[in-house]
C-alpha positions, 0 to 999 in steps of 0.5 A: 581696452583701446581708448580708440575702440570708444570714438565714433567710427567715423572720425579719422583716427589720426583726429583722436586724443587720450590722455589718463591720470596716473600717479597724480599727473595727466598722461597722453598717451597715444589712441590705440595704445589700452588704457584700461584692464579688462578687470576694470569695473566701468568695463565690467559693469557700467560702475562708472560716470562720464561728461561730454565737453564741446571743444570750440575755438580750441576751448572748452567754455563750459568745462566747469559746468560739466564738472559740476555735474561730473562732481554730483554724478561721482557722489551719487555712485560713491566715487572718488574723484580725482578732483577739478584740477586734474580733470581740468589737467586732462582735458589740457592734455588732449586739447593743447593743440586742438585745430581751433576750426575743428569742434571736438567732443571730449569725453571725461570718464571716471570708473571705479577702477578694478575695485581692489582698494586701487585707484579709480580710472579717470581718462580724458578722450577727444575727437571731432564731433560727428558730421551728422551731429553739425548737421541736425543742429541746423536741419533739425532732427524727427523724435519718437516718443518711447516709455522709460518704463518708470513712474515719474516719481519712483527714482525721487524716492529710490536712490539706487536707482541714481536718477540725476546721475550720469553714469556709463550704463547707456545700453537702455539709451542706446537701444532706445535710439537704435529703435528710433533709428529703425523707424527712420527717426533720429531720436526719441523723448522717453516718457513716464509709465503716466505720460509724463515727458522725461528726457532724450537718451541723451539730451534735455527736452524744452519747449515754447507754448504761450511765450514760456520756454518750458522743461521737465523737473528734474525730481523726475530723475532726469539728468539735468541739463548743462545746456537748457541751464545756460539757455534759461539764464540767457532767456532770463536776461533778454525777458524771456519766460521761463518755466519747470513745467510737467508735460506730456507728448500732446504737450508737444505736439501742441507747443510753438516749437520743440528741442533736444539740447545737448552740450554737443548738439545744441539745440536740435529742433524737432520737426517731426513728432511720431511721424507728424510734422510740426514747426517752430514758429521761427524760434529756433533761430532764436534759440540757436542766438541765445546759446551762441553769445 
């Protein structure tokens, strides 16, 4: 498979990185050329993790963040990882000469490789964030409320089903927003089999009612949130409150204001809920500073 197959379509080729770990060493290696077999697992099945890191100012502040998680995600799926300081290799790899002006996604995955007590695959990929994602981080987005199909508690107490992790068996998250997409909204809040508010396909939901600045636990099984973490620490520091709250879609509709966050995106205000517009009572800018500092 040709790592240039997994970049956005609309990002110039000539604009895309790869680099792969191979033999205990960081290896560039040009985006059309295959990197992995079609007998690898993470192609096969989905047996396999991956994070997202904004690349800004030719930098990946928040790259132990991710690899935190990137680290749990790996555990929860029994897999063994190459370690931080390769991924921090990798990642050096394909950003070295990154343009500063340019923001870039680098993609981390790791997979189980082909499962024949071989190595695990470990591959950094880069490429410049999508036009429309620089957009709704200003303009903000419409949401669509969609059941996950999950009681709230079910994947707290069956680890099989690898809540918490981020693993690369997207095609539920995928279907979710192309059904959103259909509806002529931009992204969608899966909610429990009860009500209960989960999470973006591929983002963490937050939202400000009476002063606080809430987001669902993640007993859930929720993926949680390098971004929203950063934002409460910031929110913490300037007095804001915060607080893991249970809530649902009235919820939202009735809260002050709204976000998805992600470590790509930001923090995308919702300004249409299930086709009813609502505002954000001037925090989103807020918000926006906070995560900027």
């Amino acid at each position: 498979m040709s790592a240039a197959a997994a970049a956005p379509d609309d990002v110039p080729a000539a604009g895309r990185r790869v680099a792969v770990w191979r033999h205990g060493t960081a290896v560039p290696v040009p985006p059309d050329e295959p990197v992995v077999t079609a007998f690898d697992l993470g192609l096969s099945r989905g047996d396999g993790v991956f994070e997202s890191v904004l690349v800004t100012g030719g930098r990946t502040p928040w790259l132990a963040d991710h690899l935190t998680r990137l680290a749990r995600s790996a555990a929860l799926l029994d897999l063994t990882s190459p370690g931080d300081d390769a991924w921090r290799a990798l990642v050096a790899a394909v950003t070295g000469d990154w343009p500063a002006g340019t923001e870039g996604v680098c993609r981390l995955f790791l997979t189980r490789g082909t499962g024949d007590d071989g190595p695990p695959t470990a591959l950094a990929l880069l490429s410049a964030v999508p036009a429309d994602t620089l957009v709704q981080r200003t303009a903000g987005i419409s949401v669509v409320a969609l059941t996950y199909g999950l009681a709230a508690d079910v994947r707290a107490h069956a680890p099989w089903l690898l809540g918490g992790a981020k693993t690369l068996s997207y095609a539920v998250n995928m279907a979710a927003q192309r059904h959103a997409h259909a509806q002529g909204a931009d992204d969608v809040v899966f909610t429990a089999v009860g009500g209960e508010l989960l999470e973006g396909p591929t983002s963490t939901v937050v939202w400000a009612a009476g002063g606080v600045l809430h987001t669902p636990p993640v007993a859930t099984g929720i993926l949680a949130g390098t971004t929203q973490a950063r934002l409460f620490a910031r929110a913490a520091d300037v007095g804001w409150p915060t607080a893991v709250s249970s809530g649902t879609v009235a919820d939202l509709h009735a809260a002050d204001a709204v976000w998805l966050l992600s470590g790509i995106r930001g923090a995308a205000t919702v300004h249409t809920l299930d086709g009813v517009p609502r505002g954000d009572a001037g925090l989103g800018r807020q918000v926006r500073e906070l995560l900027a500092r």
